[in-house]
Backbone as a printed PyTorch tensor [residue, N CA C, xyz], in Angstrom:
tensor([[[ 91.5430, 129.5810,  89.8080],
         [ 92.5000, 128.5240,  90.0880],
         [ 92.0740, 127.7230,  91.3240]],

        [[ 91.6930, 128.6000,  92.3010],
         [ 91.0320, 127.6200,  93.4610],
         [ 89.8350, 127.0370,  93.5580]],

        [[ 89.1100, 127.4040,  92.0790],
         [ 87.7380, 126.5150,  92.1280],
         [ 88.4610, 125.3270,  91.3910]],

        [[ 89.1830, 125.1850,  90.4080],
         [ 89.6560, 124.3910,  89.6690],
         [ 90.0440, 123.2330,  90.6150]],

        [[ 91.0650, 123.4280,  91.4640],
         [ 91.6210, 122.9480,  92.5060],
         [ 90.3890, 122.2660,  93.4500]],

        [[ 89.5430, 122.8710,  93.3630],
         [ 88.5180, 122.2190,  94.7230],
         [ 87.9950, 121.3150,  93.9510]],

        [[ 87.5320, 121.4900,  92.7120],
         [ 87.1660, 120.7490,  91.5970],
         [ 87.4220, 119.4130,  91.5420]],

        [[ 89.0200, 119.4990,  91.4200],
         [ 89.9540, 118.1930,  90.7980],
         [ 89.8910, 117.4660,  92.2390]],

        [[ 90.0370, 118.1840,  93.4240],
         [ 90.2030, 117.8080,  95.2650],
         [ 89.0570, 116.3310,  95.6660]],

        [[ 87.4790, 117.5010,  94.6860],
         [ 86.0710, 116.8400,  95.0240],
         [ 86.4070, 115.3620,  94.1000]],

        [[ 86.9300, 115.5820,  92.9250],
         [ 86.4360, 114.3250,  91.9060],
         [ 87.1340, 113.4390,  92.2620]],

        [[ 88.7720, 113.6620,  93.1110],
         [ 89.6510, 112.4750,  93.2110],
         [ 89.1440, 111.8790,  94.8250]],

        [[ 88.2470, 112.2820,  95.2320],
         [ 87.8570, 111.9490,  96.5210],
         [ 86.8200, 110.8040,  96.6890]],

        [[ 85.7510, 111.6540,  95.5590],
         [ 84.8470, 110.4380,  95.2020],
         [ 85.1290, 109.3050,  94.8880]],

        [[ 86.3440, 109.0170,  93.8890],
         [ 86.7110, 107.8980,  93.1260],
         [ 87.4740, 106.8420,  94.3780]],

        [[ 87.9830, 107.7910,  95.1300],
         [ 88.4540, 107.0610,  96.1690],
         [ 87.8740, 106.5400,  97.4210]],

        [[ 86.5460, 106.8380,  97.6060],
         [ 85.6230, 106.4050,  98.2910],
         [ 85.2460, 105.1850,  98.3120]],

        [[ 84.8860, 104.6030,  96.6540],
         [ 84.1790, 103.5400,  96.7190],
         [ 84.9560, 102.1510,  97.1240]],

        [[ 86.7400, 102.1460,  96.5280],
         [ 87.6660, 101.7290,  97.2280],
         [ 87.5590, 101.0950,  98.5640]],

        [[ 86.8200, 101.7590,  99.3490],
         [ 86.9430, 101.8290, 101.1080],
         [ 85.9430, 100.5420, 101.3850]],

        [[ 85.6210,  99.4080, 101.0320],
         [ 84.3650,  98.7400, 101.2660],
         [ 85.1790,  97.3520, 102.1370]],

        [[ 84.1550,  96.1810, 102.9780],
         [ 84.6780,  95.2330, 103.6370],
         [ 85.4530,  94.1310, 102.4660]],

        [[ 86.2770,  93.4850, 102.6610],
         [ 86.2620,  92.4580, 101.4100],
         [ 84.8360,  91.6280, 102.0850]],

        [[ 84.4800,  90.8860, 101.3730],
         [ 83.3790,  89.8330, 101.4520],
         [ 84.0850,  88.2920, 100.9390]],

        [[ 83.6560,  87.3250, 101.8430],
         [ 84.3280,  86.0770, 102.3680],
         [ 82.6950,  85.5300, 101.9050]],

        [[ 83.4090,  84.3740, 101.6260],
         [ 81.9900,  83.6700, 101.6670],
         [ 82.6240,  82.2330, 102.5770]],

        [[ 80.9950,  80.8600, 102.6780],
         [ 81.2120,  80.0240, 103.2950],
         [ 80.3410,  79.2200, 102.2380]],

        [[ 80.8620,  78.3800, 102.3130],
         [ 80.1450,  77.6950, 100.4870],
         [ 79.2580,  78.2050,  99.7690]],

        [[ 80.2680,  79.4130,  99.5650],
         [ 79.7080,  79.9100,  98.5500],
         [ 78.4180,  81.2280,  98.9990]],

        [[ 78.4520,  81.2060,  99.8110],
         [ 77.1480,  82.2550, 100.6990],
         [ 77.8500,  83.2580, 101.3740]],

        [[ 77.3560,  84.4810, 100.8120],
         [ 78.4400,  85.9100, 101.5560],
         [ 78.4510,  85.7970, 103.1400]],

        [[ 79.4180,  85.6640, 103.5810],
         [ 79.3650,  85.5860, 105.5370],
         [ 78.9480,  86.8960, 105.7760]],

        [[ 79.1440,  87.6610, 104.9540],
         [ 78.7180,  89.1550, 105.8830],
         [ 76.9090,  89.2560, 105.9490]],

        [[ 76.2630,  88.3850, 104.7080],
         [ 74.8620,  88.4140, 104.7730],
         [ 74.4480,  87.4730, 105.5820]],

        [[ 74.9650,  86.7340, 106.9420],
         [ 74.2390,  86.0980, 107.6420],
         [ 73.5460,  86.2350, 108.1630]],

        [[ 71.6560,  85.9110, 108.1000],
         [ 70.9850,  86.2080, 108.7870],
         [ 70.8370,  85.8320, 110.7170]],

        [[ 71.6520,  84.6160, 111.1690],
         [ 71.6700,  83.9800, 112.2670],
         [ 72.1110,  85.0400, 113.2150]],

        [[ 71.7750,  85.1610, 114.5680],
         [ 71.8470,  85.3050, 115.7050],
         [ 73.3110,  85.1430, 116.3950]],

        [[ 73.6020,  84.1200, 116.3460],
         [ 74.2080,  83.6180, 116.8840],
         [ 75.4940,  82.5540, 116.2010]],

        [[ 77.1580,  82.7580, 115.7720],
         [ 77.8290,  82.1900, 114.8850],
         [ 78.7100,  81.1840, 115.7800]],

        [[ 79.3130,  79.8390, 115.8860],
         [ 80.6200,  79.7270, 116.1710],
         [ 81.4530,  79.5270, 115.2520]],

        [[ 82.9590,  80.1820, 115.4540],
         [ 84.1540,  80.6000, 114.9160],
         [ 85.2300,  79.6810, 115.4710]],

        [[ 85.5280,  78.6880, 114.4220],
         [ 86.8570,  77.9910, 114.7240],
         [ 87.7280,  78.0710, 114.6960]],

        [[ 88.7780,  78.4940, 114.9320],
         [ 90.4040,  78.8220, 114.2880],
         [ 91.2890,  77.6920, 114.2710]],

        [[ 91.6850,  77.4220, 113.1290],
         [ 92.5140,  76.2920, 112.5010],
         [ 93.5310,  76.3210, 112.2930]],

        [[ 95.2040,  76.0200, 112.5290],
         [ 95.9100,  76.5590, 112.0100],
         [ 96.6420,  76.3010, 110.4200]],

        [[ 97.3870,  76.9540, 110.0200],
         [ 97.8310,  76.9450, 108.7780],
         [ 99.0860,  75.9120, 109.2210]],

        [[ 99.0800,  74.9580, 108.5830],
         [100.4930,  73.7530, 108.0670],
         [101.7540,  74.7210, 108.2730]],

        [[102.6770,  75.0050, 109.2480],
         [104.0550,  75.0690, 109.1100],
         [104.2630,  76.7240, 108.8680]],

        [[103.0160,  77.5420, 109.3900],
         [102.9240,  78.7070, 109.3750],
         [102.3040,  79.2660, 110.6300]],

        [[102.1380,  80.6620, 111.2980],
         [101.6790,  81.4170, 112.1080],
         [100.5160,  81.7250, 111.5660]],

        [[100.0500,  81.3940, 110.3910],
         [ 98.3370,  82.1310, 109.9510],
         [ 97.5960,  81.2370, 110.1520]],

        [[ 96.3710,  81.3740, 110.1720],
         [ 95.1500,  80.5930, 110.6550],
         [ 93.8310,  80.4920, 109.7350]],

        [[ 92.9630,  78.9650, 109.6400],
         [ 91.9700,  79.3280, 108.4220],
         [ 90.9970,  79.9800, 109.7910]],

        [[ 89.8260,  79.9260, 109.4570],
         [ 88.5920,  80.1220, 110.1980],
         [ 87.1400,  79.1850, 109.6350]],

        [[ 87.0380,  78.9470, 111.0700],
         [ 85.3160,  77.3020, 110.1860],
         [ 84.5070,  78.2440, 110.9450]],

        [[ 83.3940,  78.3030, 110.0570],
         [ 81.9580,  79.1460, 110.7180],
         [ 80.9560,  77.8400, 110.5980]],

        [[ 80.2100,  78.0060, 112.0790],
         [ 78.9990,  77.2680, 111.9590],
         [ 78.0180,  78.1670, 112.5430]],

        [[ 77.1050,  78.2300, 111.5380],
         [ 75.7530,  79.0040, 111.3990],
         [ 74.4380,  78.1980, 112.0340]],

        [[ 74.9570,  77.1020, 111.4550],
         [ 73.8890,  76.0380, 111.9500],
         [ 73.1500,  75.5890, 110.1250]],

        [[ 74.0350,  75.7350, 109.6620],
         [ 74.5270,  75.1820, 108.2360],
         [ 74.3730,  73.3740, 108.0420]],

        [[ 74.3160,  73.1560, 106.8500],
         [ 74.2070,  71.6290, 106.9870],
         [ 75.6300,  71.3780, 106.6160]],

        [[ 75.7220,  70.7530, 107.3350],
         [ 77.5280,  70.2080, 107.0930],
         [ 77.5760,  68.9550, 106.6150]],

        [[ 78.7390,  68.5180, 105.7550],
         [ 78.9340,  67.5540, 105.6650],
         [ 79.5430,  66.9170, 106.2170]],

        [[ 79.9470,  65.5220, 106.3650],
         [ 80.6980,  64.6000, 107.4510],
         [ 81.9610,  64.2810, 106.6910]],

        [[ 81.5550,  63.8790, 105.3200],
         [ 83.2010,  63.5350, 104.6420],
         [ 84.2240,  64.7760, 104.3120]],

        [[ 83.6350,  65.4470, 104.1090],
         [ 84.5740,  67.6410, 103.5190],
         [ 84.2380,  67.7660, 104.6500]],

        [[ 85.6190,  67.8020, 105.6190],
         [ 85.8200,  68.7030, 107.0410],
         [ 85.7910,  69.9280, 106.3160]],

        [[ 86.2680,  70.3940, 105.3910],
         [ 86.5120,  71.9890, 105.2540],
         [ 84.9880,  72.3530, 104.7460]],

        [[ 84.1820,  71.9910, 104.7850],
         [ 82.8620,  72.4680, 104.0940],
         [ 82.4700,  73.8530, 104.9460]],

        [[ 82.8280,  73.9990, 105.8630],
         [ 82.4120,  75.1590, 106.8410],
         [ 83.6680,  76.7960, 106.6270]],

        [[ 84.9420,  76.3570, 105.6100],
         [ 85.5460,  77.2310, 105.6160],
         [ 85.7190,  78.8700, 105.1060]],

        [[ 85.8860,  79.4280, 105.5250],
         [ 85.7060,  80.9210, 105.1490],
         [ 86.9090,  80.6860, 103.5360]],

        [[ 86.1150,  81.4750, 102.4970],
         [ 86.6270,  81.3030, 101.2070],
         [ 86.6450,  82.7080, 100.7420]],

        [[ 87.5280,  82.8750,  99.8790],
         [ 87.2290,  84.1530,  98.9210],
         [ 85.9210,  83.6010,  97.7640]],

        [[ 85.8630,  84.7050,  96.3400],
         [ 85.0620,  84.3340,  95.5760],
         [ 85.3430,  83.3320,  94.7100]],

        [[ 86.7530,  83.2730,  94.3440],
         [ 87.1010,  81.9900,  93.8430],
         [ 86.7370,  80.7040,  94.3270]],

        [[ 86.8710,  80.3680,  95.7500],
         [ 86.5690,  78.9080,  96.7390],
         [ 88.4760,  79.2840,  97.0450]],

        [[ 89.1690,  80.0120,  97.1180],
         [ 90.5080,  79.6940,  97.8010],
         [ 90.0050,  79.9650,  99.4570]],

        [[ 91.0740,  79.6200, 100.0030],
         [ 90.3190,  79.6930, 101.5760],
         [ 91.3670,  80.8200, 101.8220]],

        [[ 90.8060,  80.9900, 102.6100],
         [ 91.2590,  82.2700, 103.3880],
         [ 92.0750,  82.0080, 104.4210]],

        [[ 93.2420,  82.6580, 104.6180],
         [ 94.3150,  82.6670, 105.6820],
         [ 94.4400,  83.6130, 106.0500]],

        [[ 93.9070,  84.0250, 107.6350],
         [ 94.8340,  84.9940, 108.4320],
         [ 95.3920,  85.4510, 109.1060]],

        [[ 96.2620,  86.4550, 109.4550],
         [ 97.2590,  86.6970, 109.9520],
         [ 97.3360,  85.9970, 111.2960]],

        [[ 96.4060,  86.4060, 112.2970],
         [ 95.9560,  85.6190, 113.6740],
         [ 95.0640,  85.7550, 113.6940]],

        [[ 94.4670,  84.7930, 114.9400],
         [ 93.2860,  84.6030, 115.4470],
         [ 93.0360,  86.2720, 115.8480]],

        [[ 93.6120,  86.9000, 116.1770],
         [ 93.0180,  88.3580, 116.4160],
         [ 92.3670,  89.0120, 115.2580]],

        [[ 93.0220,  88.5140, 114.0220],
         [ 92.6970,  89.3260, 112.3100],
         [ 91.3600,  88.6390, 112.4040]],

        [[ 91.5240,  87.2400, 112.5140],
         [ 90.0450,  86.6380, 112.5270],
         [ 88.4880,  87.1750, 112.9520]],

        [[ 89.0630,  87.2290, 114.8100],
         [ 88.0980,  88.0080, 115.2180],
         [ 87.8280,  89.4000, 114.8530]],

        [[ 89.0160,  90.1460, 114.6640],
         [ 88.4690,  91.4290, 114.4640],
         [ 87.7480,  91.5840, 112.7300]],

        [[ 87.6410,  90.8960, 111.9570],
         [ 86.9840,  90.6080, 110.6810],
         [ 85.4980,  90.8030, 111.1900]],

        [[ 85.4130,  89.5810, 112.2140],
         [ 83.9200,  89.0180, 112.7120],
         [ 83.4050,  90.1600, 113.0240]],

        [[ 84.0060,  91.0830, 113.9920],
         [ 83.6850,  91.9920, 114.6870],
         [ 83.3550,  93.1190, 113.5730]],

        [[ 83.8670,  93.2850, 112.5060],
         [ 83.7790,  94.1770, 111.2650],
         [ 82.4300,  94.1820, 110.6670]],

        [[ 82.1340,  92.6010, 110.3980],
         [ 80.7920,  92.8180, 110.0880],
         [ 79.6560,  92.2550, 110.3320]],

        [[ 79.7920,  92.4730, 112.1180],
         [ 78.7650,  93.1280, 112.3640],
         [ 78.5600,  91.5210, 113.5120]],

        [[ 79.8120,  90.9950, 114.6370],
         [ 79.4910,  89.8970, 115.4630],
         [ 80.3470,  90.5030, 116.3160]],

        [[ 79.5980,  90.1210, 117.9910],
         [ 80.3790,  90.4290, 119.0420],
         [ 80.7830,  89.0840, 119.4750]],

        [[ 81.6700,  88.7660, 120.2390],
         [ 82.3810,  87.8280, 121.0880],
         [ 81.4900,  87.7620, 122.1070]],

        [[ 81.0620,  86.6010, 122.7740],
         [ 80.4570,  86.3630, 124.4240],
         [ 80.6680,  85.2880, 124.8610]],

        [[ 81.9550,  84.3100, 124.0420],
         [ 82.5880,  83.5280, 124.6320],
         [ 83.5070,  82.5120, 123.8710]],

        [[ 84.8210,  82.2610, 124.5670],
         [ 85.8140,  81.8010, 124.2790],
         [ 86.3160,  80.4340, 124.6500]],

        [[ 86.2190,  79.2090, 123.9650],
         [ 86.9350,  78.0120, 124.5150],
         [ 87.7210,  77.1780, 123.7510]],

        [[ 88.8560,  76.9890, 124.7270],
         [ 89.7100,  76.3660, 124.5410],
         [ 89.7500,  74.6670, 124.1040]],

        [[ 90.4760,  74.1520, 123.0590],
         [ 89.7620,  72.4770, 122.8690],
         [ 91.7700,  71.9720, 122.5970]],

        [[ 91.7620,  71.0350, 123.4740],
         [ 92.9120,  70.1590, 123.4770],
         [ 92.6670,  69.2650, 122.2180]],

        [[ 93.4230,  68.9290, 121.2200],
         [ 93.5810,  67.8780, 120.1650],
         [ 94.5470,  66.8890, 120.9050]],

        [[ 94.7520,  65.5010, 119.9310],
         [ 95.2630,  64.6610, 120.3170],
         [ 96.8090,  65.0110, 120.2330]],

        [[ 97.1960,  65.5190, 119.1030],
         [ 97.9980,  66.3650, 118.8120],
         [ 99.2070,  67.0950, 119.3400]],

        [[ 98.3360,  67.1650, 120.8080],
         [ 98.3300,  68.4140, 121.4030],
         [ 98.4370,  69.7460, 120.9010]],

        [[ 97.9950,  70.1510, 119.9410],
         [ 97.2540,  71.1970, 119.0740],
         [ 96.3550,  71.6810, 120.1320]],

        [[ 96.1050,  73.2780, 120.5240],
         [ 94.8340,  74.0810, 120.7670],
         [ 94.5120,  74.6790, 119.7700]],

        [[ 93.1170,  73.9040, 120.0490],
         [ 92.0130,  74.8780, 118.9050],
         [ 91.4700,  75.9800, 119.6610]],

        [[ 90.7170,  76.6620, 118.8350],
         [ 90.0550,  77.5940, 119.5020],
         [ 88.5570,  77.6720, 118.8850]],

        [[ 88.1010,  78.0150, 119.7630],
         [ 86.3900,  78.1860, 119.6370],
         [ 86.0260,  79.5620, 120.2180]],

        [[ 85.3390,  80.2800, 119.1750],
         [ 84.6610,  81.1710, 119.5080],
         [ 82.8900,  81.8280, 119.5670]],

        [[ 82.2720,  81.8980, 120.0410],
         [ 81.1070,  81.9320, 119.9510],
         [ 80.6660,  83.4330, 120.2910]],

        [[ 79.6360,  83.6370, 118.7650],
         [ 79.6200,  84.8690, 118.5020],
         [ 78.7390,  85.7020, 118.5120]],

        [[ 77.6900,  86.8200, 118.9300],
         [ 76.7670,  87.3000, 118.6310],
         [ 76.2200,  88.0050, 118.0650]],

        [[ 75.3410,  88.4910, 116.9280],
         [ 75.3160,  89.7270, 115.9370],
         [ 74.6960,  91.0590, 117.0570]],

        [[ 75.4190,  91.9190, 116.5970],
         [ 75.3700,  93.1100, 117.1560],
         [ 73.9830,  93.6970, 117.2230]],

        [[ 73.5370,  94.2140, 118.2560],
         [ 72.1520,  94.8870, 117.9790],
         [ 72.3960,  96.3380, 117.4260]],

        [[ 72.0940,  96.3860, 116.3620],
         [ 71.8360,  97.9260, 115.6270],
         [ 71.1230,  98.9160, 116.2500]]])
C-alpha cells in the first residue's frame, strides 16, 4: 500500500512540474525572454482609467515612428499585456533574467509621470 502511494505521490508530481514555467511575452512578435542584448530600457505606460500599466521595451529594435505601440510587451496572440504595477513589471524583468541600474522619472505635458527604467542582463 505504501509503494502504491509513493507511486501515485511520484506520478502526480511530475505532471505538476511542467506547469511551473515563466509565461513568455513577446515584443513584435520576438520572445522577450530570448533577448540577446546587454542592456534593455523599460517604459511603463499607464492603462486608460485603471491602476495597471502596459510596458515598452527598447532593445535597440527598429521602431517605427507612426505605431507608438510597436515596442509593446504582447502575449502570443499580439494582445498587450497589462500589469498589475510597475513593481509586477519590474519584477517580470527581473524573472527573466534583467537587473535594474537605473531609474528616471519623465514629466508629460499631461502632467502624467512616466517612468523609465534601464536594465541590465544578469551575469550567470
Amino acid at each position: 500500500m505504501k509503494s502504491l502511494f509513493t507511486l501515485l505521490f511520484s506520478f502526480c508530481c511530475l505532471f505538476t512540474s511542467y506547469g511551473q514555467s515563466v509565461t513568455s511575452y513577446f515584443i513584435n512578435g520576438f520572445p522577450l525572454d530570448s533577448i540577446q542584448t546587454e542592456y534593455i530600457e523599460a517604459e511603463i505606460c499607464k492603462v486608460t482609467f485603471s491602476t495597471k500599466v502596459f510596458l515598452d521595451i527598447d532593445y535597440g529594435q527598429e521602431s517605427k515612428i507612426l505605431y507608438i505601440k510597436y515596442n509593446r510587451v504582447a502575449d502570443t496572440k499580439g494582445n498587450y499585456i497589462e500589469f498589475k504595477s510597475n513593481m509586477n513589471a519590474l519584477n517580470y524583468l527581473n524573472m527573466i533574467g534583467y537587473e535594474l541600474i537605473e531609474t528616471d522619472y519623465i514629466r508629460m505635458k499631461d502632467d502624467d509621470i512616466r517612468v523609465k527604467y534601464m536594465l541590465k542582463k544578469k551575469v550567470k
